[in-house]
DRENDO-1510 file (C-alpha; in Angstrom, 1 decimal, always signed):
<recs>
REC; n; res; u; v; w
REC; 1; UNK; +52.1; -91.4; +19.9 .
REC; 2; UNK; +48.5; -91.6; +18.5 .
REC; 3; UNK; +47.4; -92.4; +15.4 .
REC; 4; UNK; +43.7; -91.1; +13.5 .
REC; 5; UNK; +41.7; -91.9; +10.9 .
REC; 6; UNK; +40.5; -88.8; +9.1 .
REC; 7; UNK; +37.5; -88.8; +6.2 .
REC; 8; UNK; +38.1; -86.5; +3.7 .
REC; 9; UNK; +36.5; -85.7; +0.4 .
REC; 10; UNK; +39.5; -87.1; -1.1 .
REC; 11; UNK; +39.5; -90.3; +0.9 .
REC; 12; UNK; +41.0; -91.4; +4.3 .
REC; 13; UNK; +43.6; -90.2; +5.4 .
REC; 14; UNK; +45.8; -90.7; +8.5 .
REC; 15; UNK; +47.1; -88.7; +11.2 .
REC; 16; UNK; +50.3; -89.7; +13.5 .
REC; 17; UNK; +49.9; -87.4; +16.8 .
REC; 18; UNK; +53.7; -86.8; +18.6 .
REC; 19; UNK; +52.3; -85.1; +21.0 .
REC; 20; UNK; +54.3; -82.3; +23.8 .
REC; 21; UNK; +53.3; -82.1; +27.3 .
REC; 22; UNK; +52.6; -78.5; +27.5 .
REC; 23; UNK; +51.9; -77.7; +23.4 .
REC; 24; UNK; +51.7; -73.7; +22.3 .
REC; 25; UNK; +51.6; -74.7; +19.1 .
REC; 26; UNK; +50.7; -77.8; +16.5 .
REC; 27; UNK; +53.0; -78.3; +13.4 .
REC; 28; UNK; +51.1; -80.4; +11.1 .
REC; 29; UNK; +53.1; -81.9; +8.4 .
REC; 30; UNK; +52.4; -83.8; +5.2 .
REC; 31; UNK; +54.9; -85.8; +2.9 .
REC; 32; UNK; +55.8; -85.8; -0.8 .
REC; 33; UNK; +54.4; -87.2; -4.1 .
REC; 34; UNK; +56.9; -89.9; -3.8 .
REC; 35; UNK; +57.5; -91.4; -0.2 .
REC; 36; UNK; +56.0; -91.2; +3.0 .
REC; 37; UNK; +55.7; -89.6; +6.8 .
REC; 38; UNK; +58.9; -92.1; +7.2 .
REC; 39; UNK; +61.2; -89.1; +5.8 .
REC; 40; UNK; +64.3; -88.7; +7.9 .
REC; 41; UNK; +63.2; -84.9; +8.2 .
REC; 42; UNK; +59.8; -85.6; +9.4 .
REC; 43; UNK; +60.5; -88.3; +11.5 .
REC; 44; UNK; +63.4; -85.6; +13.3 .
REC; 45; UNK; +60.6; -83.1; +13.6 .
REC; 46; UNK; +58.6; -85.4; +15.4 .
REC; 47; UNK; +61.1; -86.4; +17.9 .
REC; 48; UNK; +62.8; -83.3; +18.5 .
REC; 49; UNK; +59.8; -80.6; +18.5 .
REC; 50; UNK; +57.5; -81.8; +21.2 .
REC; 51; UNK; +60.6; -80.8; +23.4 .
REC; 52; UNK; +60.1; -77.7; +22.8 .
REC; 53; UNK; +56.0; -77.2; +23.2 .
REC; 54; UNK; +55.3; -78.2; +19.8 .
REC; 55; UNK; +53.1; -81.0; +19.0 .
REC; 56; UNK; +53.8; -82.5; +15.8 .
REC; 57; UNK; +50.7; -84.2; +13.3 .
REC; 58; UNK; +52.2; -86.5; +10.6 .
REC; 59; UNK; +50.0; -86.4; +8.1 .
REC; 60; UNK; +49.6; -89.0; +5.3 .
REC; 61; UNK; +47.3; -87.8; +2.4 .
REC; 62; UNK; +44.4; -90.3; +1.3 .
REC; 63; UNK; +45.8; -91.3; -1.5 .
REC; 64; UNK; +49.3; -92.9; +0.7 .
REC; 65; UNK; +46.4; -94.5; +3.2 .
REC; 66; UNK; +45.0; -96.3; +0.1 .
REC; 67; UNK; +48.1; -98.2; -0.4 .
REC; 68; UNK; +48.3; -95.8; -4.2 .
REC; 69; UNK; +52.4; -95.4; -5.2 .
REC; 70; UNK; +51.4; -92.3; -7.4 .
REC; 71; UNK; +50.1; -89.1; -6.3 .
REC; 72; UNK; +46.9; -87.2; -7.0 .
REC; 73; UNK; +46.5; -84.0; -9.1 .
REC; 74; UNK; +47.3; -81.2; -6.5 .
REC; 75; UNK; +43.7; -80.4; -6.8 .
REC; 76; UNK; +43.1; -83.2; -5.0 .
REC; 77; UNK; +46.0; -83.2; -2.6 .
REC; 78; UNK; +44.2; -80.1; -1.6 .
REC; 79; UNK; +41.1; -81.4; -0.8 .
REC; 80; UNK; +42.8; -84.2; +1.6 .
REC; 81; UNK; +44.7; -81.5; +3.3 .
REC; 82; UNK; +41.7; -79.5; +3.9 .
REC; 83; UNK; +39.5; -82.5; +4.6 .
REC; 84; UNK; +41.9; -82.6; +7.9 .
REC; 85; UNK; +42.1; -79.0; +9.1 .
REC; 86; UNK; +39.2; -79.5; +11.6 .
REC; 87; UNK; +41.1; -82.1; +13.7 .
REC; 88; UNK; +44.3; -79.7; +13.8 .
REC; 89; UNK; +42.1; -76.9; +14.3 .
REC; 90; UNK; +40.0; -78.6; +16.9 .
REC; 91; UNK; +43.4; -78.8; +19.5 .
REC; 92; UNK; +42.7; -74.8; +19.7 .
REC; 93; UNK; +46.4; -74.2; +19.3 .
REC; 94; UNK; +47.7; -71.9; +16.8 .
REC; 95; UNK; +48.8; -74.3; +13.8 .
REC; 96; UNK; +51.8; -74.2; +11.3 .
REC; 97; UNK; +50.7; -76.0; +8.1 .
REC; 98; UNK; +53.8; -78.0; +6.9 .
REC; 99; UNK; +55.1; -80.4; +4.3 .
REC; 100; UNK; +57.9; -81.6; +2.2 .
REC; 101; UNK; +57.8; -81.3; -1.4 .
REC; 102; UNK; +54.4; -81.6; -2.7 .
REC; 103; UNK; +53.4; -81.4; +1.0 .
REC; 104; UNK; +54.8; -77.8; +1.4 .
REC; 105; UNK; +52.9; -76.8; -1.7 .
REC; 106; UNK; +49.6; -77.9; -0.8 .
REC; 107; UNK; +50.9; -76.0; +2.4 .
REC; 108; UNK; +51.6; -72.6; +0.3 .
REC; 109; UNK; +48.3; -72.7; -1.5 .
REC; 110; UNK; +45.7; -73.2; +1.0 .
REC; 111; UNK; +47.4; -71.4; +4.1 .
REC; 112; UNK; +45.5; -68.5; +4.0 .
REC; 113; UNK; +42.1; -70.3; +3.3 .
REC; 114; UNK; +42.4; -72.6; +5.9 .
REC; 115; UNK; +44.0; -69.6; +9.1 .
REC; 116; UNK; +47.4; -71.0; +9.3 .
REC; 117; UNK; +49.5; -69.5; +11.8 .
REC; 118; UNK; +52.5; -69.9; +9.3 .
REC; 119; UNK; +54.0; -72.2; +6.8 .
REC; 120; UNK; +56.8; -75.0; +6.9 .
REC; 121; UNK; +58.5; -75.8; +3.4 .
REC; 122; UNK; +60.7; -78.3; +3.1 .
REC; 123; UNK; +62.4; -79.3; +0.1 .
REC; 124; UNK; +60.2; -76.8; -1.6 .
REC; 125; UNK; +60.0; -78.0; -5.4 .
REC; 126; UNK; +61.0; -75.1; -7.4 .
REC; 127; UNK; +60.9; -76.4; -10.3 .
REC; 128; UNK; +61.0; -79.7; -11.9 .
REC; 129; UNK; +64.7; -80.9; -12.1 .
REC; 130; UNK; +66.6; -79.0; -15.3 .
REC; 131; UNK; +62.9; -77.1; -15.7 .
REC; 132; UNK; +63.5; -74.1; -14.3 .
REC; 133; UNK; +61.2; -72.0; -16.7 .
REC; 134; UNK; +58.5; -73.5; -14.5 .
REC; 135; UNK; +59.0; -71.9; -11.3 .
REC; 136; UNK; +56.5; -72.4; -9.1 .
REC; 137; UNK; +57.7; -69.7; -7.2 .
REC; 138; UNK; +54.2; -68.0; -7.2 .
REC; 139; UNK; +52.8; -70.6; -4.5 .
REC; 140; UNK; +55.5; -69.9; -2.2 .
REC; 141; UNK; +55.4; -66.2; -2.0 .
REC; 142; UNK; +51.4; -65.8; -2.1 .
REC; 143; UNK; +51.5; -68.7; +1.2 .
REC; 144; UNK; +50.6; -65.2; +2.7 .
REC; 145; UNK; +51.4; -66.2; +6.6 .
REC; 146; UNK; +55.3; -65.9; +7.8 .
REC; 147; UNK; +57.3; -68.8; +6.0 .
REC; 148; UNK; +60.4; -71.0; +6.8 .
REC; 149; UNK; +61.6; -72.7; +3.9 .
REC; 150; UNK; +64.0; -75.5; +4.6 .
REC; 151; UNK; +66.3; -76.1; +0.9 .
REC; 152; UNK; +68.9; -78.7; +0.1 .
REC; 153; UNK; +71.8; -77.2; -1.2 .
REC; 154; UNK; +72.1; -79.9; -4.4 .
REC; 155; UNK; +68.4; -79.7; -4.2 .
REC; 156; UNK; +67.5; -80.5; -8.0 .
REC; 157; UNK; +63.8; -78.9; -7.7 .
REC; 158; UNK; +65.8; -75.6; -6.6 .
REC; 159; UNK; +68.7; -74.7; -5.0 .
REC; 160; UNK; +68.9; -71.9; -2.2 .
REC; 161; UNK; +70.1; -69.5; -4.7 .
REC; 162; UNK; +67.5; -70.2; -7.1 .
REC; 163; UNK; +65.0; -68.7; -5.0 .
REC; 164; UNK; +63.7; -65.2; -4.9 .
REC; 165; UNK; +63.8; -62.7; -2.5 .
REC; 166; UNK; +60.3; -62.6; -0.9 .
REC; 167; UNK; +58.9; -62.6; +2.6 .
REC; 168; UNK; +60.4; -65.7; +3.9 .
REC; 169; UNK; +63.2; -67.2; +5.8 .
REC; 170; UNK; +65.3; -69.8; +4.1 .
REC; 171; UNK; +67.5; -72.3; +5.7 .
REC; 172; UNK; +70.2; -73.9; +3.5 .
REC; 173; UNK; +71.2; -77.5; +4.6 .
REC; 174; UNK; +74.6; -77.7; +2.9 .
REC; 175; UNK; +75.0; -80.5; +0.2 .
REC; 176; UNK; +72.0; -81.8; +0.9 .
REC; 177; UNK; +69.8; -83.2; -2.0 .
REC; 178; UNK; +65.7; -83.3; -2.5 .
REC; 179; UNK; +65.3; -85.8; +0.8 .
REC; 180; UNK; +68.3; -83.7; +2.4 .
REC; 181; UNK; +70.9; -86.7; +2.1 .
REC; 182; UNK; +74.1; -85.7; +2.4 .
REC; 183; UNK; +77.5; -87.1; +0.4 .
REC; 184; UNK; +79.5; -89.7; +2.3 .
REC; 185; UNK; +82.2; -87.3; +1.7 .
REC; 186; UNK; +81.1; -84.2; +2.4 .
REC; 187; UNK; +82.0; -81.8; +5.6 .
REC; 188; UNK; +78.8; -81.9; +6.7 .
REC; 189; UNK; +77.3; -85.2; +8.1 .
REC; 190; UNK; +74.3; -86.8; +7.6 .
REC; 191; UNK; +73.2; -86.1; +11.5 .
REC; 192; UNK; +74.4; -82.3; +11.5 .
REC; 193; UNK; +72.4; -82.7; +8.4 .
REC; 194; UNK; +69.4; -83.7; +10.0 .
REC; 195; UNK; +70.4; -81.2; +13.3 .
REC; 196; UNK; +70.1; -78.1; +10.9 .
REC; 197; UNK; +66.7; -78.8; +9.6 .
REC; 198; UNK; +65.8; -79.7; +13.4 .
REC; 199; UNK; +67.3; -76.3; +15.4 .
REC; 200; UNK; +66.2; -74.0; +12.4 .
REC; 201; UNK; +62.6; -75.1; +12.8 .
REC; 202; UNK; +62.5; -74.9; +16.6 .
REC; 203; UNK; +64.0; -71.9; +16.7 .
REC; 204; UNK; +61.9; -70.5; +14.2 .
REC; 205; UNK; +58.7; -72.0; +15.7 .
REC; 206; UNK; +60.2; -70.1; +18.8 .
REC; 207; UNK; +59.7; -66.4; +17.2 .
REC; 208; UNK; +56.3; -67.2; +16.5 .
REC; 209; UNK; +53.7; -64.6; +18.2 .
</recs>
């Protein structure tokens, strides 16, 4: 594991390299408006992926480097993310742009500006919670580049059925919630939890041309 420091027009920001041995590909990934790269799905992703060829870049935006608790306009979450495409660009490996929550969104919008290979969602935000008249629905199916969406089925920002058909793939992690936390109760278990996001994402990073 390295760790870069990144200027951007927006600021510093930080990269976290897990890096595989022989790497076809580079998934970079970016956290949401309200936590960090210390999300139990990104922190699987990192662990689990460079097993497979895939080196994984955790990125934290410049606002989460500055020690900030609140999050930019997306404008300028944009900016950040673009501020650091040269350095995932610059391992001239094909690279899947990725976040969670506002991460996948800033993902969506600037994939085919920036020559993504494809596009990681996780915990796409819909909507805002009991807003579903504001879909943002329009980022997600004009990401332009193949997609794999990875949903929460409690998922207050949208569940797997709220979605619309598009050019995607969609993985459902059963009773899982906006940070895919699972019920103590429920069949599913917080590590098969965590195992579906993992072998849906290699598996899918496997079909990649």
């Amino acid at each position: 594991m390295t760790t870069e420091i990144i200027g951007t027009d927006a600021g510093d920001a930080r990269i976290t390299w897990h890096r595989a041995t022989k790497a076809r590909l580079v998934l970079a990934v970016s956290h949401g408006a309200g936590g960090g790269i210390e999300a139990r799905d990104l922190r699987a992703l990192a662990q689990v992926l460079p097993g497979h060829g895939v080196s994984v870049a955790l990125v934290e935006q410049p606002w989460r480097v500055a020690g900030k608790k609140v999050a930019p306009a997306p404008r300028t979450l944009d900016v950040g993310w673009r501020g650091i495409w040269p350095a995932l660009a610059g391992t001239g490996l094909p690279v899947i742009s990725g976040g969670r929550s506002a991460g996948a969104r800033v993902a969506c919008r600037t994939a085919t500006e920036l020559g993504a290979h494809a596009v990681l969602a996780l915990s796409f935000p819909l909507h805002p919670p009991g807003r579903p008249e504001k879909s943002r629905a329009g980022e997600l199916l004009g990401a332009g580049v193949p997609t794999l969406v990875v949903q929460g089925g409690n998922d207050p920002f949208g569940k797997p059925d709220e979605f619309p058909h598009g050019v995607y793939e969609l993985v459902e992690v059963p009773y899982g919630d906006h940070g895919f936390a699972v019920p103590k109760r429920a069949q599913t278990s917080q590590e098969e939890a965590v195992a579906i996001i993992t072998d849906a994402v290699v598996k899918w990073a496997g079909s990649l041309g």
